[in-house]
C-alpha positions in Angstrom: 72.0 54.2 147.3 74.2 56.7 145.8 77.6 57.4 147.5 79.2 60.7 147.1 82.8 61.6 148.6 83.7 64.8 149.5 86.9 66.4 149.8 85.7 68.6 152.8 87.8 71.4 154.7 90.8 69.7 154.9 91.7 69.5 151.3 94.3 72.6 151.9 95.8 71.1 154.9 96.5 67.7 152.5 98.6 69.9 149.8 100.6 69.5 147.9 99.2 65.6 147.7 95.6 67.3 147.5 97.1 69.7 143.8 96.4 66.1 141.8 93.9 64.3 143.5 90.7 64.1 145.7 91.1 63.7 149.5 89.7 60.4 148.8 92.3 58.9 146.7 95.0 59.1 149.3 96.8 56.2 150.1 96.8 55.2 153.9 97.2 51.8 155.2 96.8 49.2 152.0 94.2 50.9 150.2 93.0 54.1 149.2 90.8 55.8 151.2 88.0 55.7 148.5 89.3 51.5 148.2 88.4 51.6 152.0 85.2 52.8 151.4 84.1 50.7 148.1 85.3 47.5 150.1 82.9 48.1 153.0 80.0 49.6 150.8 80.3 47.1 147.9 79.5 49.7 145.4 81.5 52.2 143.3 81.8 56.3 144.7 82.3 59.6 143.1 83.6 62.1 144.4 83.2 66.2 144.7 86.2 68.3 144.5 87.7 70.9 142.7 86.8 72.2 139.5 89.8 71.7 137.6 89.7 67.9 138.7 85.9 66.9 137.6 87.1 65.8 134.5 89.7 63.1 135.9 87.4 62.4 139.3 83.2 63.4 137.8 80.7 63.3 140.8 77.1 61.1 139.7 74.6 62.7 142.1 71.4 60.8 141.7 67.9 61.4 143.2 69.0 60.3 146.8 72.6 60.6 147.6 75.0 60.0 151.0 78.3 62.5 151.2 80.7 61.0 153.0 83.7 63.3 154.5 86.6 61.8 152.6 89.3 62.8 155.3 87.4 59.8 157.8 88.8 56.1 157.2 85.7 53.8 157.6 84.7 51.2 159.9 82.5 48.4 160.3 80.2 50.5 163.2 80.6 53.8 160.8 79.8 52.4 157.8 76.6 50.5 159.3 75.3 54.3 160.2 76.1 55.3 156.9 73.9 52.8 155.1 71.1 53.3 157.5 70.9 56.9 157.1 66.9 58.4 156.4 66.4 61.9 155.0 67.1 65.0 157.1 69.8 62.7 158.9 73.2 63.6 159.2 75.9 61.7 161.5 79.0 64.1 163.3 82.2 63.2 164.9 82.3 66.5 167.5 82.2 69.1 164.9 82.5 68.0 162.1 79.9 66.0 159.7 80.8 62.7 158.7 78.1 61.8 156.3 74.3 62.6 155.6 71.3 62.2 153.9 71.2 64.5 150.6 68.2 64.9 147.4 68.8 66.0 144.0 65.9 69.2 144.9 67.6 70.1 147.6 68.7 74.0 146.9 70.8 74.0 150.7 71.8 71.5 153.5 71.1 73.4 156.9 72.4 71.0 159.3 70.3 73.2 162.0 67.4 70.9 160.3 68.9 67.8 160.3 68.6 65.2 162.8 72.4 65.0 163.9 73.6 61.4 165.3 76.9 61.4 166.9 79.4 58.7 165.8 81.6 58.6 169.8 83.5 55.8 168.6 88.0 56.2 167.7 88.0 56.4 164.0 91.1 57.3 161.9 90.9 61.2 160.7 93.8 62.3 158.0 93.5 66.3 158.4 97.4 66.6 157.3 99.9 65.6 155.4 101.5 64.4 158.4 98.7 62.2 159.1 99.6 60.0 156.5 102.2 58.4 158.0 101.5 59.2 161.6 98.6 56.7 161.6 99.7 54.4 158.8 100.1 51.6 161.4 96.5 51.8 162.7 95.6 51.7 158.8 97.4 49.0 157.9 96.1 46.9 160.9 92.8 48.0 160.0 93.0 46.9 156.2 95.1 44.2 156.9 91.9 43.2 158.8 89.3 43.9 155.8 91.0 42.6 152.9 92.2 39.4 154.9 89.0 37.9 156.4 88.2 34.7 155.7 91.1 34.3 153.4 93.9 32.3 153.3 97.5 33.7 152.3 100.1 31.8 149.5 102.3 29.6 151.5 105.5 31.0 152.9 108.3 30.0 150.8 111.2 28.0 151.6 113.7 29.7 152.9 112.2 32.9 153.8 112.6 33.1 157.9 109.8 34.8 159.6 108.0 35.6 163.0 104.1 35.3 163.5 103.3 33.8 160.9 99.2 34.7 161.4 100.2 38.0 160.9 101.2 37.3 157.4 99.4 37.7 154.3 100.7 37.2 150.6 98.3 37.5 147.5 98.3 35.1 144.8 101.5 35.8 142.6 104.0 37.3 145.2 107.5 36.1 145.3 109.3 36.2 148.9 113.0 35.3 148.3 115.1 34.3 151.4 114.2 37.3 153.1 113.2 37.9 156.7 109.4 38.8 157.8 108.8 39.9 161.6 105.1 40.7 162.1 105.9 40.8 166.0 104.6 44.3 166.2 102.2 44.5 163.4 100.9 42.7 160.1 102.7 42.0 157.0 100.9 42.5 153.8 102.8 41.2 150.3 100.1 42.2 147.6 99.5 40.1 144.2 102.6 40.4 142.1 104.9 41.9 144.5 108.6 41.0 144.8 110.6 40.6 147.5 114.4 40.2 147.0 116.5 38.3 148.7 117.9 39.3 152.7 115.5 42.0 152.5 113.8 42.8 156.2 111.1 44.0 157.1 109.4 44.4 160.1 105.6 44.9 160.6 103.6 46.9 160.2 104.2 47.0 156.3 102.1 46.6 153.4 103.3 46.2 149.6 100.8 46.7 146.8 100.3 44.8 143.9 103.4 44.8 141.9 105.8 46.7 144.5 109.3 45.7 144.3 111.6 45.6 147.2 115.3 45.5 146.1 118.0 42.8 147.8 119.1 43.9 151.3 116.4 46.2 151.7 115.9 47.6 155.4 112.2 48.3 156.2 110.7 49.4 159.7 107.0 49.9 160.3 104.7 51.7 159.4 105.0 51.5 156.3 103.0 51.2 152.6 104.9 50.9 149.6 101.6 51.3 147.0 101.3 49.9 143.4 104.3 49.8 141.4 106.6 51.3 144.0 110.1 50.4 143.9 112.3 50.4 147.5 115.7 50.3 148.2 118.1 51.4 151.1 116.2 51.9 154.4 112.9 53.0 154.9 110.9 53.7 158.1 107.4 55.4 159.0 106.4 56.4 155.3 104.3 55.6 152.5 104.6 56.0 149.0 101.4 56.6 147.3 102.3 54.6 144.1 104.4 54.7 140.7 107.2 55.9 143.0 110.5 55.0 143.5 113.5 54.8 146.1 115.6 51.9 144.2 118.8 52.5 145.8 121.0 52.8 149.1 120.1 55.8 151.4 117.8 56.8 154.2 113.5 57.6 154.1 111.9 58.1 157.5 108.9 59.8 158.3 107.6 60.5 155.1 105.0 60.6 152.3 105.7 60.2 148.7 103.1 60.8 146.1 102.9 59.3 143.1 105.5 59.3 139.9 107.8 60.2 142.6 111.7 58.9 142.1 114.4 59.0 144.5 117.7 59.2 143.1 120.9 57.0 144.3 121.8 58.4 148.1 119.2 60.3 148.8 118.5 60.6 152.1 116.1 63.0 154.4 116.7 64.0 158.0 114.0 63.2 160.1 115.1 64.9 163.5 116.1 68.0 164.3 120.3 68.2 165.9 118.5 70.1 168.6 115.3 67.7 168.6 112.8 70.8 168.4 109.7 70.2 167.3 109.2 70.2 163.4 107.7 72.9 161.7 105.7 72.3 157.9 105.2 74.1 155.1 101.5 75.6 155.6 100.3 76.5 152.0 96.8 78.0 153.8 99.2 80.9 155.5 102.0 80.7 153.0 104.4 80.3 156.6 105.9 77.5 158.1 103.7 75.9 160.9 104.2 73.7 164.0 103.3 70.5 163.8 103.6 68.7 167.2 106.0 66.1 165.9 109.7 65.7 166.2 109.9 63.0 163.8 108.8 64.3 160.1 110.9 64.2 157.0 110.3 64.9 153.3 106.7 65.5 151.7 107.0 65.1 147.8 104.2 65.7 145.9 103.4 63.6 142.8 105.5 63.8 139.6 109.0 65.3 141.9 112.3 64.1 141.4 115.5 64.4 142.4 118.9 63.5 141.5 121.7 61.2 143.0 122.9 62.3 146.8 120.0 64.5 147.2 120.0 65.4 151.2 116.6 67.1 152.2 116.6 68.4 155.7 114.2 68.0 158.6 110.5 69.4 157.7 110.8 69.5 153.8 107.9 70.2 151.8 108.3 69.6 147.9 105.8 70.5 145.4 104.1 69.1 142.2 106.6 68.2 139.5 109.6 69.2 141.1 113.3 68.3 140.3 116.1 68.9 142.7 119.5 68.0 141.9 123.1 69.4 142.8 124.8 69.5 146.6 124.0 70.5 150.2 120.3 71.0 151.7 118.0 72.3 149.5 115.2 74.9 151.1 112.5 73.2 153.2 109.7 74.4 150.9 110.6 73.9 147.4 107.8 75.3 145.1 106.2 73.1 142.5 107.2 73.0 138.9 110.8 74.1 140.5 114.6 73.0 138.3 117.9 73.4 140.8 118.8 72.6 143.8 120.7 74.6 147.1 122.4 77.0 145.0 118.9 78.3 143.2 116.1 77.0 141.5 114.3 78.1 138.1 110.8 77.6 136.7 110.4 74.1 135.1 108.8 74.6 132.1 104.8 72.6 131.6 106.5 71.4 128.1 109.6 69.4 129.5 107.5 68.0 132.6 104.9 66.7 130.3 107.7 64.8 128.2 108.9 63.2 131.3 105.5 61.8 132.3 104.5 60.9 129.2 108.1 58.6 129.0 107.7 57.5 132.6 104.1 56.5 132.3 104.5 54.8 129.5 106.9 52.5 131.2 103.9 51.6 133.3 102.3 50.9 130.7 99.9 54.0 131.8 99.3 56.8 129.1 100.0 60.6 129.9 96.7 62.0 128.5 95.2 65.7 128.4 93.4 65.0 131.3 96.7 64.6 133.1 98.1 67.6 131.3 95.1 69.9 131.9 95.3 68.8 136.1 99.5 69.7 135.6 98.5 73.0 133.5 95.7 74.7 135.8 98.3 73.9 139.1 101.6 75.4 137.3 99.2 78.0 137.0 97.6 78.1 140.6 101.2 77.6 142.3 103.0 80.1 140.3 102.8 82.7 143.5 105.1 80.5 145.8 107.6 80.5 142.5 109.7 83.8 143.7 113.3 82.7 143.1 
């Protein structure tokens, strides 16, 4: 069978993350959500999503095909439903479709025709940015889980003190060094190649990816993912970084979602509650307003390819575009439009030519090449964000 993942109504609601990627290449928990789904399937997806991002993410339709709503984290029940769908056969959570049956000749789906199964079971939903972190826990349990089964984790090394020790999991390759590991509350999960320096401490749930760095004296609280490549200093709590991304140094991240090629400069840090502990608003990029999101904890959304310079302080609620970089003193606004240069005393338009020379360097330290796919995805949303840049 054919496996097809689609980016569904809730691509707006994921911006600015959702400018550079499918829905289904959002990091939550360990793994991707399209990971998730390739792990429990056992077989490779596409994926349908905008135009401008075919030529990075192409969709393969074949004669028969299964879309799969990208925004839903599998499970084992889910997934069993998915593989035993017939034609005409669709399975919903409430409202909204989760997956169904799907031909190459069909001109229309008309749900109306399908036979509509209802999946009543708690699965994890991401419908916003918020999301991310909100129920990175559950995710990280829930991977920790998949990618663990029958396995046995690396030894613990010498020196390295810890607490529930079954709730510990390092890859092949990790080095731990004299650091401390509490999985009390939740599982730790070192990936292959990862480095832990020493009197780092963590406390579960947390998940490093292969080749994630945490610096010495690191303070990490759950839930938290630090994906490939990430670097992590300071003190971190309730956030993710996506991957490529780095926070090497001393400061404060809490509540938060980094995308990828992200970097954090010396003494950063974000608020994550308000002084009057009012509920946080968002930047909403569907009404171009700020809007409530239920949560008095949420800090700093970065969307891939940002930056900012040493000291930066980001307020409660702030929303920061694609290829970004903020620099200079005090709070810069809470929405800071993509492709924006400055900081709290004005921003300018950051030109498509310098940002490409900075990936193109800070790739290649990765070892990763900045190609005309990348530029063409960078071009078309300089283009499409150009309206929110009214300095």
């Amino acid at each position: 069978m054919n496996y097809i993942l689609f980016d569904g109504d809730v691509r707006n609601s994921l911006l600015p993350f959702t400018y550079t990627k499918p829905v289904a290449d959002l990091r939550v928990g360990i793994l991707t959500i399209r990971e998730k789904w390739e792990k429990y399937l056992s077989l490779t997806t596409t994926t349908i999503t905008e135009e401008y991002l075919e030529e990075k993410y192409p969709m393969v339709e074949l004669e028969e095909n299964i879309l799969i709503n990208a925004s839903f984290c599998p499970t084992k029940s889910l997934v069993a439903k998915v593989k035993n769908l017939s034609k005409n056969e669709a399975i919903f959570k409430g409202d909204d479709v989760l997956a169904f049956f799907t031909s190459d000749s069909q001109e229309e789906v008309n749900f109306d025709e399908y036979k509509q199964i209802e999946f009543d079971e708690e699965i994890i939903q991401i419908k916003n940015t918020w999301d991310i972190f909100a129920l990175n826990g559950q995710a990280i349990q829930q991977d920790f889980d998949l990618l663990t089964e029958g396995r046995t984790s690396e030894p613990i090394p010498l020196g390295v003190q810890y607490m529930n020790k079954e709730n510990i999991f390092i890859e092949e390759g990790a080095k731990v060094i004299y650091a401390i590991l509490n999985a009390t509350d939740g599982p730790i999960y070192i990936g292959k190649d990862a480095l832990v320096m020493e009197n780092s401490a963590v406390r579960g749930p947390f998940a490093m990816c292969d080749n994630a760095v945490l610096k010495m004296g690191a303070k990490i609280y759950g839930a938290t993912t630090l994906g490939p490549y990430c670097k992590v200093g300071g003190e971190v709590n309730n956030s993710v970084l996506m991957g490529y991304s780095s926070k090497g140094h001393e400061g404060f991240l809490g509540n938060s979602v980094l995308g990828e090629w992200c970097n954090l400069g010396a003494g950063t840090n974000n608020s994550n509650l308000k002084n009057n502990y009012a509920e946080v608003k968002l930047w909403d990029y569907e009404t171009g307003r700020f809007a409530k999101t239920g949560l008095h904890f949420c800090g700093l959304m970065m969307g891939d390819h940002s930056k900012c310079g040493i000291n930066t302080m980001f307020n409660t609620g702030t929303v920061v575009g694609v290829s970004a970089n903020i620099y200079g003193s005090g709070f810069p606004r809470n929405f800071v439009p993509s492709f924006s240069w400055g900081g709290a005393s004005g921003f300018t338009e950051y030109k498509t030519n310098k940002v490409f020379e900075v990936a193109s360097v800070v790739m290649k330290r990765r070892n990763l090449v900045f190609d005309e796919k990348e530029q063409r995805i960078l071009e078309h949303v300089f283009e499409k964000t150009s309206q929110y840049r009214n300095y």
